[in-house]
FIGU-593046 format. One record per atom (N, C-alpha, C): residue in three letters; x, y, z. Coordinates in pm, whole numbers, plus 50000, padded with zeros to 5 digits. Last residue first. Example, Ala and Ser with C-alpha at 12.3 -4.5 7.8 and 13.67 -1.06 7.14 Angstrom:
BEGIN
ser512854977550708;ser513674989450714;ser512905000350787;ala513194943150780;ala512304955050780;ala513204967050780;
This chain:
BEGIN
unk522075093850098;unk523075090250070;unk522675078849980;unk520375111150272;unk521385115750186;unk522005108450102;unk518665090450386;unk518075094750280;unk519415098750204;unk520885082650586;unk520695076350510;unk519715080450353;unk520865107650747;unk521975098750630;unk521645090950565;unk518065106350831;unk518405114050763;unk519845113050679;unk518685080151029;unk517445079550889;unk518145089450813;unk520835094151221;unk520505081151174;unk519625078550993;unk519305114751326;unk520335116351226;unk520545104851152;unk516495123751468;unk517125112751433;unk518025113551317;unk516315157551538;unk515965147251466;unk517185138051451;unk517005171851849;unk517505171951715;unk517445156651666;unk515695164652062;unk515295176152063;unk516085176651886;unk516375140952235;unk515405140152112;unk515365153252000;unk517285150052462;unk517645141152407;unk517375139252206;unk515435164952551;unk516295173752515;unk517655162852405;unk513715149852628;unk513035158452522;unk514245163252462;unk514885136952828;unk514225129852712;unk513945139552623;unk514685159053000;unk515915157152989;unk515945147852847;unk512185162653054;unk512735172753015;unk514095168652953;unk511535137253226;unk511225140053121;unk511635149652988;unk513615146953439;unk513935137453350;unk512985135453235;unk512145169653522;unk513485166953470;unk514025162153392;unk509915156553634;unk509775168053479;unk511365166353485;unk511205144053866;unk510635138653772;unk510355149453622;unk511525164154018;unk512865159353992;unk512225147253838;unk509455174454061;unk510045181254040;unk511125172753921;unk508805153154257;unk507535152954133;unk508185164154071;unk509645131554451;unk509915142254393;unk509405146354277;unk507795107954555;unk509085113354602;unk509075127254543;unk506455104254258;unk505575100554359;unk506345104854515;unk508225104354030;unk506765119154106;unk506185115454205;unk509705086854055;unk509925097654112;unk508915105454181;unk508285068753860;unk508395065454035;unk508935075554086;unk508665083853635;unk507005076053718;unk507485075753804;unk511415086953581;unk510175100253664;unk509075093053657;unk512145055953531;unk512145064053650;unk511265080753711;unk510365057953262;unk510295048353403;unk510605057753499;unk511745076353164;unk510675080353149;unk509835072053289;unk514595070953165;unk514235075753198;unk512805083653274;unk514195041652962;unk514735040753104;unk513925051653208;unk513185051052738;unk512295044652827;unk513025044352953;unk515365065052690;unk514225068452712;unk512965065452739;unk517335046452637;unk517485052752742;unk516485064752774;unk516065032952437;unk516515029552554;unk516745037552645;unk516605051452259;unk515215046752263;unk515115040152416;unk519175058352186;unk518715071752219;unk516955060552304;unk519995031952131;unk520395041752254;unk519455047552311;unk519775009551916;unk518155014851992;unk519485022652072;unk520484998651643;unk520525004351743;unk519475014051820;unk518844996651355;unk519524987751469;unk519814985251594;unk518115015251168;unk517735018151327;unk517585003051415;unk519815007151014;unk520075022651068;unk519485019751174;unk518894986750882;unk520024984750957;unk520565000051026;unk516204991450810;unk516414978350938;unk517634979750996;unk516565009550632;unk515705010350742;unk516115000950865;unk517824991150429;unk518574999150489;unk518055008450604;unk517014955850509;unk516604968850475;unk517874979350477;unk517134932550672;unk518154938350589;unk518234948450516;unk514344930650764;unk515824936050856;unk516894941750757;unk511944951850606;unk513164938050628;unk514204941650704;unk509894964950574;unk510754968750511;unk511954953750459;unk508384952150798;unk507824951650656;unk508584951750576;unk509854957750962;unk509554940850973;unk508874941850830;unk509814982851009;unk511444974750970;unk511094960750945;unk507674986151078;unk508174996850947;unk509024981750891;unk507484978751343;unk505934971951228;unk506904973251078;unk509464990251433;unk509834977051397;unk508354973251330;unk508365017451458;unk509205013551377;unk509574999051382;unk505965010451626;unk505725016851468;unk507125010951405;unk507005004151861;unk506584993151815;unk506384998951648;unk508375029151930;unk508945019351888;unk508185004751871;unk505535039551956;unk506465049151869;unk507775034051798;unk504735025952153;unk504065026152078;unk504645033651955;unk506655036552397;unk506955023052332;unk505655022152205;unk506515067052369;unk507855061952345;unk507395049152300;unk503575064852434;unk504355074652342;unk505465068052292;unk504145059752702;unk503125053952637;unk503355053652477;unk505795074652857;unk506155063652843;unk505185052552699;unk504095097952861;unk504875099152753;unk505585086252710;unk502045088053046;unk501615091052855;unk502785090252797;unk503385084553237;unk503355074953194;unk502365075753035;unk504075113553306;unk505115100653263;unk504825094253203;unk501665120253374;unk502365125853249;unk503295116353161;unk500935105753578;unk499775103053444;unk501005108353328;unk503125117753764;unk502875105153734;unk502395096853592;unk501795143253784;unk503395141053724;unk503515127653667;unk499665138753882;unk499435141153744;unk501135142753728;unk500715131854148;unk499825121254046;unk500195124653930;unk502295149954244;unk502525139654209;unk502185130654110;unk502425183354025;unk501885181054169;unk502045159254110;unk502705203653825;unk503715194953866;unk503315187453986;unk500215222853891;unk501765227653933;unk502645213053994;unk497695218253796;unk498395210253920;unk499365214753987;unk497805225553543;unk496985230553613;unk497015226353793;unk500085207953393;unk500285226953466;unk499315229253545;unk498765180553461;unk500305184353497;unk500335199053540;unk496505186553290;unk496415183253452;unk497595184753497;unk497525194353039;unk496755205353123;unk496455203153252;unk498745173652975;unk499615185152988;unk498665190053024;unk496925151152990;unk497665148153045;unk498785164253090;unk495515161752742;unk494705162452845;unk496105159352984;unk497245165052523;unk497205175052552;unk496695177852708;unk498145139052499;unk499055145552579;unk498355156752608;unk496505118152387;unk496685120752517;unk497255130452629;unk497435118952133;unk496165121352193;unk495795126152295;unk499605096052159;unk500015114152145;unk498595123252150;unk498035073952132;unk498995082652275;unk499075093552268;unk496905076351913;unk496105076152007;unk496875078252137;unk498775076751733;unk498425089651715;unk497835086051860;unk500575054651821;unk500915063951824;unk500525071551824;unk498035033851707;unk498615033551844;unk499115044551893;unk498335044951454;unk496975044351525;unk497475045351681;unk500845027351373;unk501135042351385;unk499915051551414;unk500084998051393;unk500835002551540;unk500925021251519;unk497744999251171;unk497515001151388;unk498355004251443;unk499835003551022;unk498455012850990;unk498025013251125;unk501284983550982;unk502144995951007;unk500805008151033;unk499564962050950;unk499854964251088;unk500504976251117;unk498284967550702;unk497374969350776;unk498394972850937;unk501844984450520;unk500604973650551;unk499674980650657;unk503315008350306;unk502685005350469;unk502284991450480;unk506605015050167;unk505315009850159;unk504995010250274;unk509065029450229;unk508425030350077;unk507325023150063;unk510565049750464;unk509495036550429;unk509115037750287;unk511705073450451;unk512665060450476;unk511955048950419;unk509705090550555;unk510485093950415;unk510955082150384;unk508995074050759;unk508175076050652;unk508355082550565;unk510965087550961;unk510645070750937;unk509655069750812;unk510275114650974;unk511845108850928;unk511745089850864;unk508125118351018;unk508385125150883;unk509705117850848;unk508795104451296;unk507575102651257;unk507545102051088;unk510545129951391;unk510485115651349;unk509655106051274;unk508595150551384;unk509975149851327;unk510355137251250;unk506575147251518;unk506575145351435;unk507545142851362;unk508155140351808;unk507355129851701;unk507105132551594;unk509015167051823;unk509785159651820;unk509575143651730;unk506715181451865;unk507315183251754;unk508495170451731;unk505495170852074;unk504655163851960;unk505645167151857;unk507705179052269;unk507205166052255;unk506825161952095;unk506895205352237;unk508555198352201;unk508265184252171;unk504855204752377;unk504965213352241;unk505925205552146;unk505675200452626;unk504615188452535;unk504555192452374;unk507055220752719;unk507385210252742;unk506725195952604;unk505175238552669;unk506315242452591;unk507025229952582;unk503015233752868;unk502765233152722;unk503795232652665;unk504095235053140;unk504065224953009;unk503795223752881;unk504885264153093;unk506305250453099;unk505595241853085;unk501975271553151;unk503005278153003;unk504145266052961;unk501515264053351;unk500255255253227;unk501205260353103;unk503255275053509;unk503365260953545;unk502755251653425;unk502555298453439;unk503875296253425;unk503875282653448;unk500075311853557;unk500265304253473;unk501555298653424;unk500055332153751;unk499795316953823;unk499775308753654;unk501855352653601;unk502315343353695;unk501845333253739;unk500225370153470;unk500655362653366;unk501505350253490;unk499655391253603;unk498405384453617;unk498655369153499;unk502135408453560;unk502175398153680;unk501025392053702;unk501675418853347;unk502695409653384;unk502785402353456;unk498005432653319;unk499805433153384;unk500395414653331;unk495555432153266;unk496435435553188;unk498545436953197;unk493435409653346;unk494065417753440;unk495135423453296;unk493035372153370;unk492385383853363;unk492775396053442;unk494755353053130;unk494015355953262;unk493515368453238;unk493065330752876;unk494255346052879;unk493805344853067;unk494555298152913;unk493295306852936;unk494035319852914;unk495215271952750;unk496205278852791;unk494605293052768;unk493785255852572;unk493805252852653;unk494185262652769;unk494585258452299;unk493575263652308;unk493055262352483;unk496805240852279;unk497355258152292;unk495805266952360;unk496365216752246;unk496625222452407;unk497055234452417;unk494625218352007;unk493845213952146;unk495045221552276;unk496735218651832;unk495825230851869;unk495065231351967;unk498335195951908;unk498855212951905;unk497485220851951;unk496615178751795;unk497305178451913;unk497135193452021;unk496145187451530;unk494955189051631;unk495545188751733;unk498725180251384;unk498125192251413;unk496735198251507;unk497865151251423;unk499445161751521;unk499435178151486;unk496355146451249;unk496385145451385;unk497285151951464;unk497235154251018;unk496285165151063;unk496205160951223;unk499645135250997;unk500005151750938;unk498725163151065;unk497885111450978;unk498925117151080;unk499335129951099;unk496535118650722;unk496125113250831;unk497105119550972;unk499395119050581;unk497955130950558;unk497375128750679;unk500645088350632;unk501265109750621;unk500135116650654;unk498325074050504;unk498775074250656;unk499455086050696;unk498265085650227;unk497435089550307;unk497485086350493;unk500745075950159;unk500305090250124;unk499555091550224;unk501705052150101;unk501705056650257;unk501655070050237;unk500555022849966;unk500995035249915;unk500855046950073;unk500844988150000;unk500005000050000;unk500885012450000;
């Protein structure tokens, strides 16, 4: 099958993302600077989750330049993906509206944990179609960056429940990880 329309599809979902959790973010009420303060907590996440969806998409655009066909299963596991990333906006408005507070540090984690392994089940649906021996299969061989973002993402779950601070951290710290597209794929288009 022809992966135009899974793109298109995906393309508008991750644009609803966005718009759902910008639309979220209230003006307050008052014309000062400082009626802009009890929001700083709903601002850092949004900016936080902003990064997020951009980051997926990134990727997302990176693994599907790379792919030259879909099937039915590359069609659920990248369903799987939109339906996490779904999640974030509701998950980022209980996080700021909370101020980072345990639970919803917790719920956050574990969307984004949600995110991450449904993201890496997409690409091995990709690489199992493609073939290991693919040049898809053999770039993203190596899992680091993937690993050690589930690692992370684990640990701020059990953090927020101790330190619910120290937990956005490490989420933060995943983002920052991520924060420049998978180089990996992109040589390989070059080349």
């Amino acid at each position: 099958m022809k992966k135009g329309r899974l793109e298109a599809f995906s393309d508008g979902v991750f644009a609803i993302i966005i718009t759902i959790m910008v639309l979220e973010l209230k003006v307050p009420e008052g014309e000062h600077f400082k009626n802009l303060t009890p929001l700083v907590p709903k601002l850092l996440s949004y900016l936080l989750s902003f990064i997020y969806v951009g980051i997926y998409w990134n990727n997302h655009h990176h693994l599907f330049q790379a792919a030259e066909r879909v099937n039915g299963k590359i069609l659920w596991a990248n369903l799987s993906l939109l339906f996490s990333l779904s999640l974030i906006p509701f998950t980022t408005a209980w996080v700021g509206e909370n101020h980072f507070s345990e639970n919803p540090a917790a719920l956050y984690g574990i969307n984004l944990l949600l995110c991450a392994i449904t993201f890496i089940i997409l690409e091995k649906s990709v690489i199992r179609h493609e073939g290991k021996e693919s040049l898809l299969g053999k770039v993203l061989e190596v899992k680091i960056k993937e690993n050690a973002s589930v690692f992370l993402y684990t640990s701020g779950v059990f953090l927020s429940f101790y330190m619910p601070a120290l937990s956005m951290i490490c989420y933060a710290i995943v983002a920052a990880i991520w924060l420049i597209p998978d180089k990996r794929i992109e040589k390989m288009l070059n080349n």
